[in-house]
C-alpha positions as CSV (number, residue, x, y, z in Angstrom):
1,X,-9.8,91.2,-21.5
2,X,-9.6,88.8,-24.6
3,X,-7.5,91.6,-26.6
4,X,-5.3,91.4,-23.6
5,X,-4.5,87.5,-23.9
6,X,-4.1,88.1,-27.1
7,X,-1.6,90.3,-27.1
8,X,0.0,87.7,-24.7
9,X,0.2,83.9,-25.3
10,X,1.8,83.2,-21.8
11,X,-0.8,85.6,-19.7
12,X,-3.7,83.3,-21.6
13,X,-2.0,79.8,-21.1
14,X,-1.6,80.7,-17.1
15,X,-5.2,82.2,-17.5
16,X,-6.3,78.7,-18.8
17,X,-4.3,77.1,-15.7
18,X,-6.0,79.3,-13.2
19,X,-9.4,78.5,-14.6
20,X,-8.8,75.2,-14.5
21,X,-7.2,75.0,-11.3
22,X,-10.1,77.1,-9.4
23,X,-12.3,74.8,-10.7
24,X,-11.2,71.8,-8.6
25,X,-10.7,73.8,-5.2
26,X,-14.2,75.2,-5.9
27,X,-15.5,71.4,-6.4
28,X,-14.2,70.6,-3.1
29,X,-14.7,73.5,-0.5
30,X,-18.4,73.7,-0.4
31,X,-18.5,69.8,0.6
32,X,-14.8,69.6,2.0
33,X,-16.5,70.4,5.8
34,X,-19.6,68.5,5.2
35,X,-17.5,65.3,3.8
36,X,-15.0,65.2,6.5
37,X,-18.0,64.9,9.1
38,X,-18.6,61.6,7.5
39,X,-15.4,60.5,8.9
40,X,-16.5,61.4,12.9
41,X,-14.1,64.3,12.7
42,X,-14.9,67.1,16.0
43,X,-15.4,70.8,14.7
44,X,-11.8,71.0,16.5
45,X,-10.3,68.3,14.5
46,X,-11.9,69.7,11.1
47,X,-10.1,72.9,12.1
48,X,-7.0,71.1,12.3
49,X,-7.9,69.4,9.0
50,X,-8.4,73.0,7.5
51,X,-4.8,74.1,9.5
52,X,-2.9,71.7,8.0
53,X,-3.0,72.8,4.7
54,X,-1.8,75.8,5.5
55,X,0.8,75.1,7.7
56,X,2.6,72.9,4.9
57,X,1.4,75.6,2.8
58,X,3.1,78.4,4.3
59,X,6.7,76.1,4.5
60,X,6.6,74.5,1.0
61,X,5.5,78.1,-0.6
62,X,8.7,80.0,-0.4
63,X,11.2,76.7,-1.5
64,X,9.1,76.1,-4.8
65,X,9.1,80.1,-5.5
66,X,12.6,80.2,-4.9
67,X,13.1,77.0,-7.0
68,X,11.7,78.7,-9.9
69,X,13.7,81.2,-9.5
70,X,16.6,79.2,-10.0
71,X,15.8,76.3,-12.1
72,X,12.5,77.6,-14.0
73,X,9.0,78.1,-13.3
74,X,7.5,75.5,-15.6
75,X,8.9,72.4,-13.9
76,X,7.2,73.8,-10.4
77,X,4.1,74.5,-11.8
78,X,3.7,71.3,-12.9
79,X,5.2,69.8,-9.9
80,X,2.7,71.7,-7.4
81,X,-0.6,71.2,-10.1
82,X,0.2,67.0,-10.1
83,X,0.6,67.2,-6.3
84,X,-2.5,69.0,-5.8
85,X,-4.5,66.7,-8.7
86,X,-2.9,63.7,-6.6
87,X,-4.2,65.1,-3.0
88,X,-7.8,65.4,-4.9
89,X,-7.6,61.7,-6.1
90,X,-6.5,60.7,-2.4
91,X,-9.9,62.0,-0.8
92,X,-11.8,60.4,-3.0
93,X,-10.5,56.9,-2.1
94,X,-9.8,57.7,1.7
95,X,-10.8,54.7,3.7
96,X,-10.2,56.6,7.2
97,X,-9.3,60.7,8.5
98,X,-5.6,60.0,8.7
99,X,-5.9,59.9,4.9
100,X,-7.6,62.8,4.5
101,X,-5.0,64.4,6.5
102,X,-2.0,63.0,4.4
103,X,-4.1,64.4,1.1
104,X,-4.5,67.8,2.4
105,X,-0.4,67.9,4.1
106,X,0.3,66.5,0.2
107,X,-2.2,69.2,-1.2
108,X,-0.2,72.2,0.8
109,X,3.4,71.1,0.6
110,X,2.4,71.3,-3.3
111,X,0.6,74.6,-3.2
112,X,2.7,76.8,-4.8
113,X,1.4,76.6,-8.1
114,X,-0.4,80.0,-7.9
115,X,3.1,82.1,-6.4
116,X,4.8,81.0,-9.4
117,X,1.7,81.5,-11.7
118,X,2.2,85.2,-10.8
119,X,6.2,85.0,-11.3
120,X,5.1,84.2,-15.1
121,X,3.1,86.9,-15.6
122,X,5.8,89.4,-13.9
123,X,8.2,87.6,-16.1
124,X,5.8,88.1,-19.2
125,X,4.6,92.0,-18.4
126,X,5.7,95.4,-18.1
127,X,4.9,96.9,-14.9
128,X,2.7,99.1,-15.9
129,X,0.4,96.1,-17.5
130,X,0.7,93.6,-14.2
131,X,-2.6,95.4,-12.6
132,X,-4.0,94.6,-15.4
133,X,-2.6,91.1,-15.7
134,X,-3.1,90.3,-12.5
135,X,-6.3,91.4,-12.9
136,X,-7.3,88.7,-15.3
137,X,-5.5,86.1,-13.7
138,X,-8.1,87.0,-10.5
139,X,-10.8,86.9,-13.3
140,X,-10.0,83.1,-14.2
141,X,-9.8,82.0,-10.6
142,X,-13.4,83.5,-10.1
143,X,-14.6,81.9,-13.4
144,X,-13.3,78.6,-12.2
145,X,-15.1,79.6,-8.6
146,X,-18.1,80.4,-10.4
147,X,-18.6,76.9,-11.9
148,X,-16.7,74.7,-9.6
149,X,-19.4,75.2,-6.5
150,X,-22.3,74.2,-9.0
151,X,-20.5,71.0,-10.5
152,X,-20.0,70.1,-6.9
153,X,-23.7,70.6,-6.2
154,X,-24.8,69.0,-9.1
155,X,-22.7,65.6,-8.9
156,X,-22.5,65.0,-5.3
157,X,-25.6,63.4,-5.3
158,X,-23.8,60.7,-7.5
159,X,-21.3,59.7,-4.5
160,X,-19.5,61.7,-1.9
161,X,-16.1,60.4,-3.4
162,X,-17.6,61.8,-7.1
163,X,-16.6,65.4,-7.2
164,X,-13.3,64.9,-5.7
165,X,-12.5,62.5,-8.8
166,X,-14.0,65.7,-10.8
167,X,-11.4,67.8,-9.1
168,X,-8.4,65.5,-9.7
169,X,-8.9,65.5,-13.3
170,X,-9.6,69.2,-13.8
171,X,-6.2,69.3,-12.0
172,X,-4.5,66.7,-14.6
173,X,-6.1,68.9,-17.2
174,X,-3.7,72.0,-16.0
175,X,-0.7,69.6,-15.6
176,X,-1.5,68.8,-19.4
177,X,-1.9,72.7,-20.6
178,X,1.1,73.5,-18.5
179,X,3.5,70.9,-20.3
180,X,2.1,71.3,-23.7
181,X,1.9,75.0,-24.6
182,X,3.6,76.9,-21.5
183,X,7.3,77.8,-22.2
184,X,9.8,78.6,-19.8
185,X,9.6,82.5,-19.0
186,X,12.6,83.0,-16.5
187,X,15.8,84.8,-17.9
188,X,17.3,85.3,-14.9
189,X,17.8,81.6,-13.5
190,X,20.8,80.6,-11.4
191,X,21.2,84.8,-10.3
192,X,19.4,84.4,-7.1
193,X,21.8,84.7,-4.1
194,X,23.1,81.6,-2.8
195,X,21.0,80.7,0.2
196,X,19.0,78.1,2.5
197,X,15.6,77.6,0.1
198,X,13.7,78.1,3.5
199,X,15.1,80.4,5.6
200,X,13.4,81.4,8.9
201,X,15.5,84.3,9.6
202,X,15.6,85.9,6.7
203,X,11.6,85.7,6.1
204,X,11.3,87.6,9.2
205,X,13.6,90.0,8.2
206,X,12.2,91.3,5.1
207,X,8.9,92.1,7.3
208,X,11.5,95.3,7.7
209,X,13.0,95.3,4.5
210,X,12.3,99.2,3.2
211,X,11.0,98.0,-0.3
212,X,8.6,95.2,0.5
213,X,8.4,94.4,4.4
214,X,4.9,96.5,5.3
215,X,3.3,95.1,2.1
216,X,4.1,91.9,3.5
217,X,2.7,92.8,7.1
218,X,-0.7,94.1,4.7
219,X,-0.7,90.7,3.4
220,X,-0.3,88.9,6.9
221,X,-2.9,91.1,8.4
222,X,-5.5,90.9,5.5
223,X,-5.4,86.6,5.0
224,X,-5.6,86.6,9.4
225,X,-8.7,89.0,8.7
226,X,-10.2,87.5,6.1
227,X,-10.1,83.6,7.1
228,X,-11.1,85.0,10.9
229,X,-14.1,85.9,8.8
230,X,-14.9,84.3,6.3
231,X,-13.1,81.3,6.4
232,X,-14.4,80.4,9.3
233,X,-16.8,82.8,10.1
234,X,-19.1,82.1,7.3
235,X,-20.1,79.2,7.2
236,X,-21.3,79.0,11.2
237,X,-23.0,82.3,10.7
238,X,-25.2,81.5,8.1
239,X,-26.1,77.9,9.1
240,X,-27.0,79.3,12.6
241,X,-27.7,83.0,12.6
242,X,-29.3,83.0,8.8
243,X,-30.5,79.9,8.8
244,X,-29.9,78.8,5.4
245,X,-29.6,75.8,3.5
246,X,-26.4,73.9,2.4
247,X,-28.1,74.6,-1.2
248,X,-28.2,78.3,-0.8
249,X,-24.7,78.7,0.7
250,X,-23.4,76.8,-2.6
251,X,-25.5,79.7,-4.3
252,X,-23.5,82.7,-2.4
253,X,-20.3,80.8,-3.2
254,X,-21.2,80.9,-6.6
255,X,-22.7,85.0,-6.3
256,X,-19.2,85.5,-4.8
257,X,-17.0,84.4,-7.8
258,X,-19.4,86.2,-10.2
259,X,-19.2,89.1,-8.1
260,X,-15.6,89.2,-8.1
261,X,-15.1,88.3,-11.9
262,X,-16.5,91.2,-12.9
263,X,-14.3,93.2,-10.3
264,X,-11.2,91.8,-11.5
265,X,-12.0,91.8,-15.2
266,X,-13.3,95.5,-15.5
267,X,-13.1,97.4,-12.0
268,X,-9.8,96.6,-10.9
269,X,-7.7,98.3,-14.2
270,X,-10.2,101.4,-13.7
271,X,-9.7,101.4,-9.8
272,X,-6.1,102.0,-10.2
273,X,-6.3,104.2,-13.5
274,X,-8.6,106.5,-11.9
275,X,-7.3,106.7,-8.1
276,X,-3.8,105.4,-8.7
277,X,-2.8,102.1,-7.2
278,X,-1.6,102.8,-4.3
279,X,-5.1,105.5,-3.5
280,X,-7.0,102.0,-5.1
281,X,-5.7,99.7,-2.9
282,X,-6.3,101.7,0.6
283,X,-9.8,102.2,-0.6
284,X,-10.4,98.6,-1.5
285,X,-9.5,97.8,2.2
286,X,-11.7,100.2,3.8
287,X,-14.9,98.7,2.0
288,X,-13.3,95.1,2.5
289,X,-13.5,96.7,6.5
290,X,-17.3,98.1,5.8
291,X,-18.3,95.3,4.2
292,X,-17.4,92.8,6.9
293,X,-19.4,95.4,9.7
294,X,-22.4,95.5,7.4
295,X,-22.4,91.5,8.1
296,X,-21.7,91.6,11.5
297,X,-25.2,93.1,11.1
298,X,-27.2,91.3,9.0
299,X,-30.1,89.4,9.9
300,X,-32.1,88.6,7.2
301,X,-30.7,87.2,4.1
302,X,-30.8,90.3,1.4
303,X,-28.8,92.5,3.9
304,X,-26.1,89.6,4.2
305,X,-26.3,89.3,0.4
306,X,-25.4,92.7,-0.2
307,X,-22.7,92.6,2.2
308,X,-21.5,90.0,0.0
309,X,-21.1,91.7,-2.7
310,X,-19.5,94.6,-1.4
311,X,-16.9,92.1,-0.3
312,X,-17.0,90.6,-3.2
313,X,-16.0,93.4,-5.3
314,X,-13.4,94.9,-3.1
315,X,-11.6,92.0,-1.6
316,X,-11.1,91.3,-5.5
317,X,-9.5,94.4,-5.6
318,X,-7.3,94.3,-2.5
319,X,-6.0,90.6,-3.5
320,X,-4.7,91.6,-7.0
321,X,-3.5,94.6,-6.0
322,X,-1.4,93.0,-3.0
323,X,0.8,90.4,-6.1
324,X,1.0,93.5,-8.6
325,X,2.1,95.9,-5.6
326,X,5.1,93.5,-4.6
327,X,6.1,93.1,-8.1
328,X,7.0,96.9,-8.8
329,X,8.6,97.1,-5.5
330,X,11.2,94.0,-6.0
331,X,13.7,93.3,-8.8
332,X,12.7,91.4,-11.5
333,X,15.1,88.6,-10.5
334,X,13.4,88.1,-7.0
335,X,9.9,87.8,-8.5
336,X,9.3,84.1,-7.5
337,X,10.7,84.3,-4.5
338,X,9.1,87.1,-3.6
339,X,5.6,85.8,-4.6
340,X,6.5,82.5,-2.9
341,X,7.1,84.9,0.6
342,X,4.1,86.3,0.3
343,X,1.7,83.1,0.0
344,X,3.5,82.2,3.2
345,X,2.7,85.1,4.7
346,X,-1.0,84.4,3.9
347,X,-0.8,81.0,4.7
348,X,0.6,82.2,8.8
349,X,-2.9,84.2,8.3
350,X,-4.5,81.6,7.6
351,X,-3.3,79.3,9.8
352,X,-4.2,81.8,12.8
353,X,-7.4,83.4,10.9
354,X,-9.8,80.4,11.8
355,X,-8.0,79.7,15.1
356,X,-8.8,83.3,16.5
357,X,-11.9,83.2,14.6
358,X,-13.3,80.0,16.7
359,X,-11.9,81.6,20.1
360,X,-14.3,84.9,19.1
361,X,-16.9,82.6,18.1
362,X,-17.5,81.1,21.4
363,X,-18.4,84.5,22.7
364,X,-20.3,85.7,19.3
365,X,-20.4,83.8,16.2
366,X,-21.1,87.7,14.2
367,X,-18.0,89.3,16.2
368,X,-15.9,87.2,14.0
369,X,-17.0,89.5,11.4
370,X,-16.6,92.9,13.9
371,X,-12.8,91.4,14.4
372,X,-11.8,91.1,10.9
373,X,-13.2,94.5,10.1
374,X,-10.7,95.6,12.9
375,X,-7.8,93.8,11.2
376,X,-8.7,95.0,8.0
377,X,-9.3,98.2,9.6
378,X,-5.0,98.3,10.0
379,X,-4.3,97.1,6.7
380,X,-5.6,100.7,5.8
381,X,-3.9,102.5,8.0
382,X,-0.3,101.0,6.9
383,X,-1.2,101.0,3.3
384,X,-0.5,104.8,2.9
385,X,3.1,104.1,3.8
386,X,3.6,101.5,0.9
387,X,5.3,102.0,-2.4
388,X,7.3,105.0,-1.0
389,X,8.8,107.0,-3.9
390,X,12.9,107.1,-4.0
391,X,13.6,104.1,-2.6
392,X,16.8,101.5,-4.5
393,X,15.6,97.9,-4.8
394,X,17.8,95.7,-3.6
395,X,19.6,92.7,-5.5
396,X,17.9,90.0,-6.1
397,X,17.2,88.1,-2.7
């Protein structure tokens, strides 16, 4: 891994950002539900608290991906990092919900720091090396997730408002890294095709664009399944079916992160090396699918544990492999638009994940589990009709 960044000066700054970055969401998301009780908010209106996010996620995503694409990646980056450092300061200090609303609307509309992290590193790599880039880049988001649950848990008890400040500033930290040592790494600015920067239309047309549309749908699919699940599925199922303590579900946060650090740093290169990446990715979303069935039923603690890590190490695997699968099948002038497409095509999933995950849950909290595994369960099936062999990439879109 080291060698690697090494080798590359860009692929270690944006490894630095990541870390950096992961850190403050994993401050915040283990106490993000439990602090936004304190304001009287429903278990409805904390969904829509969650929702929002996403929803000015999935709009804001695509313009800042294609803005890189035509006037630079390091302006964005540090345009999205200072929004979402901003967004943590604005929790900290929020006097009612509405403002905790405004910092999570301002925390999506900025989110597209991490599309146009991975435009850098397709605009730093060979194709052959952006598995294993993008492998890293996973590697420092779960370092940051490793440590960013147990700095929450540890300075919480300080103030509510504490590790939100602890967020912001990580997040100034990035902003600082990024306009110090990053340089700008697109060549190809201004050669996108002229164009609405959000375009409705055309987003649903490349779902049936030859090159890149089923990846896409994959992508769709897997965020619906996977915040169905575990984004909303989780947390319910543990405090009420396992029985656990706020304490201990900081604790499989943290086993979670470590769990897929090690997949992304030394499993995920080998994956595709020894199966190929296109035989690597269909098999990391079968075990992302048995994982989730395994939880569906656990009831004791060690079985859901090992569930977890099953996910853990697969789901790593599927979520690199999706970024470094869209790279090789667009041109290298579309790459930040095209990584900009696809966050908002996980941010519709995600936006509908918890939503259908709440309507199963008041029939079966553990069914949200059997539901993503049947989501996941069609990710696999289209997956052996991706990166099809003869096919012209189009001009840059």
């Amino acid at each position: 891994m080291f060698k690697g960044l090494k080798e590359n000066r860009n692929l270690a700054i944006i490894a630095l950002i990541a870390v950096v970055n992961m850190l403050g969401y994993g401050i915040i998301i283990p106490i993000l539900y439990a602090y936004s009780k304190r304001f009287g908010l429903s278990d409805f209106e904390n969904g829509l608290l969650f929702a929002i996010f996403s929803i000015c996620q999935f709009i804001a995503t695509p313009i800042i991906g294609r803005l890189s694409d035509k006037y630079g990646r390091r302006p964005m980056l540090l345009l999205s990092i200072s929004g979402t450092a901003l967004s943590f300061f604005l929790m900290a200090v929020a006097p009612n919900a509405l403002f905790l609303f405004l910092a999570r609307a301002l925390d999506g509309l900025t989110a597209g720091n991490i599309p146009v992290a991975f435009a850098v590193i397709s605009d730093s790599t060979k194709p052959e090396q952006r598995a294993k880039a993008f492998g890293m880049i996973g590697a420092a988001f779960s370092f940051g997730f490793i440590f960013g649950p147990a700095i929450s848990a540890f300075t919480i008890g300080f103030g509510h408002a504490v590790p939100f400040i602890i967020a912001g500033i990580i997040s100034l930290i990035a902003v600082l890294l990024t306009a110090k040592y990053l340089p700008e790494t697109n060549t190809h600015m201004g050669e996108v095709r002229q164009g609405k920067l959000f375009d409705f239309p055309k987003m649903w047309r490349t779902l049936f664009d030859p090159n890149v549309g089923l990846t896409f749908i994959i992508s769709l699919i897997f965020f619906l399944a996977f915040s169905c699940a575990i984004l909303y599925g989780f947390q319910p199922f543990t405090m009420n079916i396992l029985k656990i303590t706020a304490s201990q579900n900081a604790w499989l946060f943290t086993l979670f992160g470590v769990v897929g650090l090690i997949s992304q740093t030394f499993l995920v290169q080998r994956f595709s090396k020894i199966f190929g990446m296109k035989k690597a990715f269909s098999v990391g979303l079968l075990f992302t699918a048995v994982s989730f069935v395994i939880m569906y039923f656990s009831h004791a603690l060690p079985l859901f544990i090992a569930a977890s890590v099953i996910l853990g190490i697969f789901n790593s695997t599927v979520q690199t492999l999706i970024p470094t699968i869209l790279s090789q099948e667009a041109d290298a002038r579309s790459q930040g638009t095209i990584m900009g497409l696809n966050a908002s095509y996980q941010s519709i999933g995600m936006i509908l994940g918890p939503i259908l995950g709440g309507a199963i849950a008041t029939i079966s909290i553990p069914a949200t589990f059997m539901g993503g595994s049947l989501l996941v369960l069609v990710c696999f099936v289209l997956s052996f009709y991706i990166l099809r062999p003869g096919l012209r990439k189009d001009s840059a879109f």
